[in-house]
DOMI-982214 format. One record per atom (N, C-alpha, C): x, y, z. Coordinates in steps of 0.001 Angstrom, whole numbers, plus 500000, padded with zeros to 6 digits. Layout:
XYZ/...
END
This chain:
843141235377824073/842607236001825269/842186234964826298/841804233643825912/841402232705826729/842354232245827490/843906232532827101/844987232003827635/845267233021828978/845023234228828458/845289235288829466/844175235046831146/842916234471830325/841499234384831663/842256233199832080/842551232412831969/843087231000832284/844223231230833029/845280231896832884/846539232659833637/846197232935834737/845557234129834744/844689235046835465/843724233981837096/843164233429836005/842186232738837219/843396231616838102/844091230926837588/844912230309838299/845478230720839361/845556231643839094/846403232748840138/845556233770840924/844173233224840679/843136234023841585/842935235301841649/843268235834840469/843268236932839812/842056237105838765/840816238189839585/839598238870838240/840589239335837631/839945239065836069/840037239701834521/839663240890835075/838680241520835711/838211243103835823/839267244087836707/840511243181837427/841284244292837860/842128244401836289/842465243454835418/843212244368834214/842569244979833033/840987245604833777/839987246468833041/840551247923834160/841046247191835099/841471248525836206/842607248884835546/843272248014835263/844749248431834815/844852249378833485/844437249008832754/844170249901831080/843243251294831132/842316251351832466/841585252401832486/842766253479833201/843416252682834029/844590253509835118/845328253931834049/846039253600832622/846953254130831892/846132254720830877/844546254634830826/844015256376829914/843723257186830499/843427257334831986/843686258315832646/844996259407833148/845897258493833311/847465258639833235/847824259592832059/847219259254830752/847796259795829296/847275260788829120/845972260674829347/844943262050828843/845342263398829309/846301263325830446/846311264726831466/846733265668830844/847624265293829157/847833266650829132/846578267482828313/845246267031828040/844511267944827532/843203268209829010/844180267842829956/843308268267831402/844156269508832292/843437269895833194/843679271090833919/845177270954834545/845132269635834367/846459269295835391/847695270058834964/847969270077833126/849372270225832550/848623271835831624/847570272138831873/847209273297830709/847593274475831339/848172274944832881/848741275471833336/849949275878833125/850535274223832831/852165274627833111/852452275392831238/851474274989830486/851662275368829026/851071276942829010/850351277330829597/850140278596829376/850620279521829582/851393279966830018/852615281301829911/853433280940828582/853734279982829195/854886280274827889/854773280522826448/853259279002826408/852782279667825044/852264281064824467/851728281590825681/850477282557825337/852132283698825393/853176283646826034/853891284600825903/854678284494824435/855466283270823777/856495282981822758/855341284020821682/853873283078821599/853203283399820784/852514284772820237/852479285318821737/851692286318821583/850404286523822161/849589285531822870/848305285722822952/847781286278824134/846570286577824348/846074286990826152/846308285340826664/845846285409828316/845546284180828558/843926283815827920/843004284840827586/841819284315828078/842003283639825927/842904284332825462/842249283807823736/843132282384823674/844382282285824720/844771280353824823/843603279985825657/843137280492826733/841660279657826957/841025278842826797/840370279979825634/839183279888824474/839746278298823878/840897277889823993/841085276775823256/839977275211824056/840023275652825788/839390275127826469/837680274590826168/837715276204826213/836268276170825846/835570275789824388/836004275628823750/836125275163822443/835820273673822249/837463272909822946/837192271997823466/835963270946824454/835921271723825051/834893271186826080/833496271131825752/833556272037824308/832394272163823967/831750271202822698/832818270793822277/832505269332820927/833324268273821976/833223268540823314/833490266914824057/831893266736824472/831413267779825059/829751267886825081/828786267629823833/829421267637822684/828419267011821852/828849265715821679/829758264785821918/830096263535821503/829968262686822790/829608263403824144/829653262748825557/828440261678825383/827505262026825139/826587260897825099/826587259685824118/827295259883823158/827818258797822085/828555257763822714/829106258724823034/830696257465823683/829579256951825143/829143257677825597/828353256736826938/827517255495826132/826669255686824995/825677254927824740/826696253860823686/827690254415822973/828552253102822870/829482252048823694/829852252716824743/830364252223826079/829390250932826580/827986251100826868/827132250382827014/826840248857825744/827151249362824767/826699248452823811/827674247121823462/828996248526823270/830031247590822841/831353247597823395/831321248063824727/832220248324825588/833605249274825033/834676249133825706/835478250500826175/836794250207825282/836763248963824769/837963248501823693/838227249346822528/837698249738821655/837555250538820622/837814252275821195/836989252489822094/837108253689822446/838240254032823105/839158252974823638/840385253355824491/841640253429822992/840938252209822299/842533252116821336/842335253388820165/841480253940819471/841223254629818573/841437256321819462/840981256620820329/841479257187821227/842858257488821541/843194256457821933/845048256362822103/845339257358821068/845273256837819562/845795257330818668/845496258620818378/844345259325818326/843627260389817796/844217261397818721/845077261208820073/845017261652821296/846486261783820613/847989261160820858/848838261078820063/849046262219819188/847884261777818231/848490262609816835/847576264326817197/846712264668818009/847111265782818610/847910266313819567/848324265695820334/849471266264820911/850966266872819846/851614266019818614/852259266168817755/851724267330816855/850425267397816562/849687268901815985/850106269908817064/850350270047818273/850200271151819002/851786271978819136/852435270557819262/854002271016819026/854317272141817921/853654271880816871/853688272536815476/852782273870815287/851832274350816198/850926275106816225/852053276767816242/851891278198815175/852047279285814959/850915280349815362/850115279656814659/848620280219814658/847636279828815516/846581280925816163/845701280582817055/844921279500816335/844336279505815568/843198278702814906/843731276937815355/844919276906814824/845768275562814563/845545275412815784/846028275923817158/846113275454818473/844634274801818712/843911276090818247/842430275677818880/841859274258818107/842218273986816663/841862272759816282/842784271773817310/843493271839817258/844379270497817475/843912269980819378/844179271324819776/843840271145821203/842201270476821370/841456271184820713/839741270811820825/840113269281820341/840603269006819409/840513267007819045/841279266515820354/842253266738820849/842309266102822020/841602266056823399/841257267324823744/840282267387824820/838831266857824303/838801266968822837/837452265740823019/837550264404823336/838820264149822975/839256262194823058/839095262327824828/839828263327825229/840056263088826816/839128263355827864/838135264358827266/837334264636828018/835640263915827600/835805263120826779/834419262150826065/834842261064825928/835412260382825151/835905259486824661/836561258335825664/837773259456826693/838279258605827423/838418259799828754/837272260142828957/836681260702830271/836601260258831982/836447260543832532/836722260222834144/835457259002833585/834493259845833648/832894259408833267/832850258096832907/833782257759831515/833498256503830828/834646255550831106/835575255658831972/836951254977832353/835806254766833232/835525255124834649/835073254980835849/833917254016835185/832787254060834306/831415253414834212/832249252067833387/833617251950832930/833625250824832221/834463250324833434/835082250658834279/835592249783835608/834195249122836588/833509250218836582/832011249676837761/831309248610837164/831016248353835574/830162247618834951/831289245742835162/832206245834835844/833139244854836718/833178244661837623/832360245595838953/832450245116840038/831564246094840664/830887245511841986/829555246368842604/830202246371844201/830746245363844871/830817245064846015/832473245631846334/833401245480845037/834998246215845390/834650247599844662/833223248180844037/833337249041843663/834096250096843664/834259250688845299/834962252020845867/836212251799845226/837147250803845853/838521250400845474/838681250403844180/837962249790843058/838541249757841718/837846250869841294/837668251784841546/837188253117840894/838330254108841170/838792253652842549/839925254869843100/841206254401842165/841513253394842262/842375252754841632/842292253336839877/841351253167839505/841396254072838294/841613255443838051/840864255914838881/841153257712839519/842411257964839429/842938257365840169/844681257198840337/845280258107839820/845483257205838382/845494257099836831/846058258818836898/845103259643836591/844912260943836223/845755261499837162/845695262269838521/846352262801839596/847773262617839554/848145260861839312/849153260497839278/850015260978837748/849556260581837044/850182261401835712/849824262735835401/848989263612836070/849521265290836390/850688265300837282/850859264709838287/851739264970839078/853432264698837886/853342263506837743/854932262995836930/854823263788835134/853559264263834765/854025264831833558/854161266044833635/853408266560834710/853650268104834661/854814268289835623/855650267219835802/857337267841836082/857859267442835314/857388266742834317/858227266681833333/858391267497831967/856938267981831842/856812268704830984/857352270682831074/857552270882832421/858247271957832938/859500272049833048/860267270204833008/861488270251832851/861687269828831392/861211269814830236/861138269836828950/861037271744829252/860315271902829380/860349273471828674/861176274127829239/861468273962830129/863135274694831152/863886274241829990/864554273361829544/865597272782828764/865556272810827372/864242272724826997/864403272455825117/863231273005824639/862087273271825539/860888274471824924/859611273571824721/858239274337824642/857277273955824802/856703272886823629/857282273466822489/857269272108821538/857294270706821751/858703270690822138/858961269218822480/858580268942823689/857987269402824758/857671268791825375/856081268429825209/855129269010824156/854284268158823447/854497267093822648/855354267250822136/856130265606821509/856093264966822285/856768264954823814/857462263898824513/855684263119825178/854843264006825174/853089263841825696/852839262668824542/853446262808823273/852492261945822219/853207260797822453/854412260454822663/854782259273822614/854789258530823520/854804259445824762/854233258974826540/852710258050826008/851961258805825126/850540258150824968/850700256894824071/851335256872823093/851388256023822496/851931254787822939/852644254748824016/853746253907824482/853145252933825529/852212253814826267/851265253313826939/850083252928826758/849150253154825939/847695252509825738/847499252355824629/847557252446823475/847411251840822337/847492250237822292/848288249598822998/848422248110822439/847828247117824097/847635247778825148/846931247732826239/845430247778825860/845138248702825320/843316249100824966/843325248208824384/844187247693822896/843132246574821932/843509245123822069/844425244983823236/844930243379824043/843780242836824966/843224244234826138/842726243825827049/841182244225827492/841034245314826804/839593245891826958/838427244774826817/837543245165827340/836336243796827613/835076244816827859/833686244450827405/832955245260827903/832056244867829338/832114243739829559/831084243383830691/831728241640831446/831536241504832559/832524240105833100/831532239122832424/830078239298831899/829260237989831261/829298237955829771/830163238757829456/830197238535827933/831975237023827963/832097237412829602/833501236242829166/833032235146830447/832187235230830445/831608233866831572/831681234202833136/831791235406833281/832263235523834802/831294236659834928/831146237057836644/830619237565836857/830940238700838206/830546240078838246/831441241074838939/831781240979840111/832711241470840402/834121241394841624/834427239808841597/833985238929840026/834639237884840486/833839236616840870/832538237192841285/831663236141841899/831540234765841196/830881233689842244/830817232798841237/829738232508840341/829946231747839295/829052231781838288/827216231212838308/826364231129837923/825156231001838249/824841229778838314/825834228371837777/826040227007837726/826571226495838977/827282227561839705/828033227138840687/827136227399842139/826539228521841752/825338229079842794/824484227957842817/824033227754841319/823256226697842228/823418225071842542/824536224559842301/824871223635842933/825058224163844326/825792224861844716/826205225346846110/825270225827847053/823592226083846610/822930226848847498/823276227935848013/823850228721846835/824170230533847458/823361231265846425/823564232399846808/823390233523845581/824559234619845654/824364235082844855/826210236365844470/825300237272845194/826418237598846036/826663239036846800/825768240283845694/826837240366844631/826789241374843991/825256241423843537/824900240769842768/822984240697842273/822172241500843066/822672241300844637/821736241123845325/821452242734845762/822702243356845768/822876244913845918/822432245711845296/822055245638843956/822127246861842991/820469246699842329/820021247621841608/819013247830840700/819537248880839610/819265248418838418/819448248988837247/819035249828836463/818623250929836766/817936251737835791/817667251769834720/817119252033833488/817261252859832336/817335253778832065/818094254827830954/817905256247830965/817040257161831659/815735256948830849/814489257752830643/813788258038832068/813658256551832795/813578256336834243/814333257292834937/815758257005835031/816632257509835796/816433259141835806/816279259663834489/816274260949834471/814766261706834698/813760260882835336/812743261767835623/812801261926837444/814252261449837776/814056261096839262/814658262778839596/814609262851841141/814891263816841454/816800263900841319/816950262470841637/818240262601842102/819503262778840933/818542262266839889/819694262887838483/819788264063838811/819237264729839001/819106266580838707/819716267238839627/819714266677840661/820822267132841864/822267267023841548/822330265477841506/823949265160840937/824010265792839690/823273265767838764/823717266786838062/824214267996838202/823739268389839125/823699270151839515/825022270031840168/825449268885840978/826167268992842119/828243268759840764/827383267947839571/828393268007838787/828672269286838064/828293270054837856/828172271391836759/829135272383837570/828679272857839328/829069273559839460/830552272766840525/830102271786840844/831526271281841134/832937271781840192/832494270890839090/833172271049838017/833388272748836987/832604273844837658/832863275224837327/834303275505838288/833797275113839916/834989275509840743/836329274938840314/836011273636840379/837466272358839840/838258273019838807/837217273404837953/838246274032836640/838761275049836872/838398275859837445/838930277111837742/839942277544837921/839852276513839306/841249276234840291/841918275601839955/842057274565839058/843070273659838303/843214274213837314/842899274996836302/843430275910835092/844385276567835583/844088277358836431/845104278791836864/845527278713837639/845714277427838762/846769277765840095/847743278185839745/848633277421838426/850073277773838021/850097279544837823/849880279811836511/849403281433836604/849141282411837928/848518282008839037/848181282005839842/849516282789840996/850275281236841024/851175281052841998/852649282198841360/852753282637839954/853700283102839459/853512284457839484/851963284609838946/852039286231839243/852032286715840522/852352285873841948/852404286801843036/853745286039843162/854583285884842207/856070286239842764/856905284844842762/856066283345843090/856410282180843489/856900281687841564/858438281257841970/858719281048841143/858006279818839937/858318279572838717/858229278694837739/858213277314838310/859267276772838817/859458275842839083/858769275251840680/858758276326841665/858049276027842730/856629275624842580/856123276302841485/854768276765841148/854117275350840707/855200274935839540/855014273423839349/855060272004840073/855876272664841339/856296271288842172/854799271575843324/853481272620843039/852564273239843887/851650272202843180/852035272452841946/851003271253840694/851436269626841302/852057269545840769/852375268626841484/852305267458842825/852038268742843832/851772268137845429/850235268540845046/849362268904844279/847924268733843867/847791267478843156/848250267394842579/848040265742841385/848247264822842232/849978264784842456/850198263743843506/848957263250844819/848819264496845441/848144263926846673/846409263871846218/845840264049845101/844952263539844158/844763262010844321/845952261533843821/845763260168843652/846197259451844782/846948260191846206/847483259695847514/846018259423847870/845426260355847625/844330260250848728/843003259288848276/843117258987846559/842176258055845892/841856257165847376/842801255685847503/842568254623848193/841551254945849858/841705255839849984/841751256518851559/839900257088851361/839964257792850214/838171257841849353/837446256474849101/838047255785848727/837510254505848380/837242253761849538/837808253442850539/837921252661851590/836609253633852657/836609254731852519/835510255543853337/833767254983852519/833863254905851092/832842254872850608/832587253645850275/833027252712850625/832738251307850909/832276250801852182/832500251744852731/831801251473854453/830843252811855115/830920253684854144/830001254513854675/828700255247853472/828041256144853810/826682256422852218/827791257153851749/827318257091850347/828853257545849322/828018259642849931/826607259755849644/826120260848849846/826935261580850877/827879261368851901/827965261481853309/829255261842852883/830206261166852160/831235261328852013/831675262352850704/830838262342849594/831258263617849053/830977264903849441/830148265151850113/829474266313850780/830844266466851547/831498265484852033/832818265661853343/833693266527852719/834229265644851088/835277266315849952/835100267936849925/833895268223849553/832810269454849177/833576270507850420/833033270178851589/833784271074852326/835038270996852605/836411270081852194/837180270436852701/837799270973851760/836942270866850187/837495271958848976/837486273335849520/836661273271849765/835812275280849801/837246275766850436/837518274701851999/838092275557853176/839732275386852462/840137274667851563/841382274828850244/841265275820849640/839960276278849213/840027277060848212/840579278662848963/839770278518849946/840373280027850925/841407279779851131/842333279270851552/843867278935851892/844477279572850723/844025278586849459/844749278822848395/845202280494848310/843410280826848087/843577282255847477/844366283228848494/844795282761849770/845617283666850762/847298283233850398/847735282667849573/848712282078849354/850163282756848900/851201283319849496/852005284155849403/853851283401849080/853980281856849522/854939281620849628/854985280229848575/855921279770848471/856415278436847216/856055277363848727/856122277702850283/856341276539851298/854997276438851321/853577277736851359/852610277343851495/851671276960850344/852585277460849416/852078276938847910/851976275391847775/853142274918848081/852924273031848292/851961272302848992/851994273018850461/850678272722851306/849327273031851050/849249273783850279/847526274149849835/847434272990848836/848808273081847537/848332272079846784/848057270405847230/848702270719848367/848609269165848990/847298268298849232/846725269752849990/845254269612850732/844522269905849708/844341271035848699/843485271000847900/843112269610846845/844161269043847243/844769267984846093/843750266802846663/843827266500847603/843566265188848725/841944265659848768/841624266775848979/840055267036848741/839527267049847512/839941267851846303/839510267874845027/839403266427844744/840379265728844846/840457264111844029/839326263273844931/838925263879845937/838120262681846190/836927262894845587/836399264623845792/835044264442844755/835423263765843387/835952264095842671/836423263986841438/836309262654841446/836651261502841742/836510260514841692/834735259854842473/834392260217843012/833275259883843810/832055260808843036/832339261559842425/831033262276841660/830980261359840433/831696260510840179/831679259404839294/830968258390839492/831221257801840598/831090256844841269/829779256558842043/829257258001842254/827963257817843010/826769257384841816/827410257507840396/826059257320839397/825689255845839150/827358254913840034/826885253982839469/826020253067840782/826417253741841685/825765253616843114/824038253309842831/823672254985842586/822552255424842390/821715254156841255/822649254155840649/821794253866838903/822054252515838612/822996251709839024/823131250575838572/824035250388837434/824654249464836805/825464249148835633/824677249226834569/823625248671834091/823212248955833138/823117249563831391/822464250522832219/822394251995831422/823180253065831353/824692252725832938/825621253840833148/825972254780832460/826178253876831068/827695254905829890/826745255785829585/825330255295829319/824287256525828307/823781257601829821/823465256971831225/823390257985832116/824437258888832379/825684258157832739/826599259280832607/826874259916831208/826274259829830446/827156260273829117/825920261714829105/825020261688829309/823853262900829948/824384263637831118/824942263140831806/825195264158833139/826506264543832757/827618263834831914/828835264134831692/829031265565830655/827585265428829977/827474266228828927/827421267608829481/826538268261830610/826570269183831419/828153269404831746/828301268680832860/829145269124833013/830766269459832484/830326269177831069/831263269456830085/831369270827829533/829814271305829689/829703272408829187/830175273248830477/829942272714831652/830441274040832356/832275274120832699/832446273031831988/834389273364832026/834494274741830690/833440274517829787/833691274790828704/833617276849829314/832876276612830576/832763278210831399/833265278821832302/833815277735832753/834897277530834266/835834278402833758/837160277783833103/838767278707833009/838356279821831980/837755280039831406/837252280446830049/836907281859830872/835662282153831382/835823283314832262/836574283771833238/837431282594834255/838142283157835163/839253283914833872/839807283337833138/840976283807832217/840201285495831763/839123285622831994/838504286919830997/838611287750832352/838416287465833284/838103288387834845/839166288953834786/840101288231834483/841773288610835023/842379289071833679/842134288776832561/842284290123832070/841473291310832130/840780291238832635/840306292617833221/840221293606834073/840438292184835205/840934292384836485/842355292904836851/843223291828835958/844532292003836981/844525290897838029/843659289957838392/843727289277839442/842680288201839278/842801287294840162/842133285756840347/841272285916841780/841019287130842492/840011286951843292/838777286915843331/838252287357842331/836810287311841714/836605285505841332/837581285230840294/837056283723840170/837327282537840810/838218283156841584/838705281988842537/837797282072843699/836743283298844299/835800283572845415/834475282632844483/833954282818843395/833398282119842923/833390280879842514/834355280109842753/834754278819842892/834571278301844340/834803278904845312/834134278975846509/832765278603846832/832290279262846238/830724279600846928/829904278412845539/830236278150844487/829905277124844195/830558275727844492/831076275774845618/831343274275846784/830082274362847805/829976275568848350/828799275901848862/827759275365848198/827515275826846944/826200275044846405/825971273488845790/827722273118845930/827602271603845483/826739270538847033/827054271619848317/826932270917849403/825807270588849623/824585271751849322/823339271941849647/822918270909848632/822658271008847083/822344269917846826/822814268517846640/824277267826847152/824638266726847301/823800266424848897/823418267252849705/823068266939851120/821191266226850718/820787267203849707/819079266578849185/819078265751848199/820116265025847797/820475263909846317/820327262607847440/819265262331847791/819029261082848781/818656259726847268/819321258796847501/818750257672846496/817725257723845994/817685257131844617/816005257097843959/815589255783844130/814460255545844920/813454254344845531/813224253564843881/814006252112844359/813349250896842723/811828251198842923/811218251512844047/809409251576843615/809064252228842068/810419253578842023/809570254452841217/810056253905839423/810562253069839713/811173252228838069/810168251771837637/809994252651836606/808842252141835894/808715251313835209/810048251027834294/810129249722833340/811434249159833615/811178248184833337/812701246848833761/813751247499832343/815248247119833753/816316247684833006/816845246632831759/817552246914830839/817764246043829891/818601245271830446/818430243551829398/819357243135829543/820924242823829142/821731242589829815/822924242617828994/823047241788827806/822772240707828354/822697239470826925/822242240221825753/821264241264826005/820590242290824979/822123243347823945/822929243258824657/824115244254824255/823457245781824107/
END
């Protein structure tokens, strides 16, 4: 590995952009136990098989719900012993459910196999803990190497869920869970346990790169980065006001997000828009997800991150009405376009503001508390819209309620003002501490 920092630095290249790089390909992999590809699998399965939509669901909620008991683990091991272990053991566990799902007859089987992967993807190797193990690398390129990780995800909904629609057009829903396990395997397994690192001072360097504390002080400077941030601890962090907001602002964000990313596909078919249009709708959502990452990043590096998700917030809501007026495969692309370019920026920036707020620190175990919420409310998000509409007949009930909780992400992201270092009561740990 010393050969690789030595490479690397010659060429004026941080070690922490190829902490960007390995986080960009578990985000990439994970998508198919995310909203992005659970669309394009649900007709077909819930039809070959037999089931409602809301009892393939339930596989969701299931899921989401033992990713909520393991979210704070993986945060408070993230912190200790960084993201190496959790990306490569992951890889695999992730893999060999996708290959369980191919094989699934029975509801039960789906719901095991699916719940072990959406725990790897949604705990293990989460927006949450990809994003807090890229930030604990850099404070000052923060925005940029966070979007850059974001990427990751948007970008591989977009290329797997056309691929996985052109697997099931051609050879069936099976194999195109096969073709998911070896996509994963191919990509991060030998990436996670080559390159993963937990912190730039466990390898002599220090974030976005800066120079080292020998060099500072021969030189009469001090690092940029030091000079920006304060570190929380848990216990601290969570008696502030502003956990509880972003919290709030994550729960029901993430009720609407799911909603609308479970069922657009479903969505777009039962009023007529074909299979394949429906997917290329997924698609111009993922895609312009991750178009619009760099364009998020570059705003929240020069402006209060507070200012700019509140921006995302509303230009979801005014997507979400478009969407639900949506009659054609031409305006089906364009909603997904825009919904796409707005959703991905919260999505990435409701990440990003914890490490703003909170400092590196304590991140993995703070986010691994706020991640935990809002785990549970994916676990409520598709789970009831899927129950409305079998009852309903229709997606206007949960798709209007996906709405109006953008509305309420706005009001409290607008009162989530920073928490003052006055009110830190005790000094944050140190790293040397592990």
């Amino acid at each position: 590995m010393g050969k690789v920092t030595d490479t690397l630095a010659k060429q004026g290249i941080f070690y922490g952009w190829l902490i960007v790089a390995v986080a960009f390909l578990a985000n990439f992999s994970k998508v198919g136990f995310t909203g992005f590809l659970f669309g394009v699998f649900l007709k077909p399965m819930s039809e070959d098989l037999g089931w409602t939509r809301a009892m393939a669901t339930g596989a969701v909620t299931f899921g989401s719900l033992i990713a909520a008991a393991s979210g704070f683990m993986a945060g408070r091991f993230l912190d200790r012993f960084g993201a190496r272990l959790l990306v490569t053991i992951g890889a695999v566990l992730m893999g060999a459910a996708f290959i369980g799902l191919s094989q699934v007859y029975i509801l039960w089987h789906f719901y095991l196999f699916y719940a072990l992967g959406r725990m790897v993807a949604m705990s293990v190797l989460s927006d949450a803990q990809m994003i807090a193990a890229v930030s604990k690398w850099f404070v000052r390129r923060r925005g940029t190497a966070t979007a850059i990780t974001f990427m990751g995800a948007p970008l591989g909904g977009f290329a797997l869920a056309m691929l996985s629609q052109r697997m099931i057009d051609n050879f069936g829903w099976r194999e195109a869970w096969l073709a998911l396990a070896v996509i994963t395997w191919a990509l991060l397994i030998l990436p996670g346990a080559l390159f993963m690192r937990r912190i730039p001072e466990d390898m002599g360097l220090k974030p976005d790169g800066d120079i080292s504390p020998t060099e500072e002080t021969d030189k009469g400077i001090s690092s940029l980065s030091e000079k920006k941030e304060v570190s929380w601890p848990l216990r601290p962090a969570m008696r502030t006001q502003a956990f509880w907001l972003l919290s709030g602002v994550g729960i029901f964000g993430t009720i609407s997000g799911s909603i609308v990313g479970f069922h657009q596909v479903p969505f777009y078919t039962d009023r007529g828009i074909s299979t394949g249009a429906a997917a290329a709708a997924l698609g111009a959502y993922s895609l312009f997800q991750g178009l619009g990452a760099p364009f998020w990043g570059f705003l929240v590096d020069r402006w209060h991150i507070r200012y700019v998700i509140t921006a995302t917030l509303a230009l979801s809501a005014v997507a979400i009405l478009l969407l639900m007026s949506t009659t054609s495969a031409a305006m089906a692309l364009a909603v997904g376009a825009f919904l796409g370019f707005a959703q991905g920026g919260f999505w990435n920036l409701n990440n990003v503001v914890w490490a703003v707020y909170f400092g590196r620190d304590s991140l993995g175990a703070i986010r691994g508390i706020s991640w935990t919420f809002q785990l549970l409310a994916v676990a409520i998000g598709p789970f009831s819209a899927s129950l409305l509409f079998d009852m309903t007949g229709s997606y206007f009930i949960p798709f209007a309620a996906a709405f109006f909780a953008k509305i309420i992400c706005m009001a409290f992201m607008v009162a989530s003002r920073p928490p003052q270092p006055t009110k830190l009561t005790s000094a944050a740990p140190s790293f040397a501490k592990g």
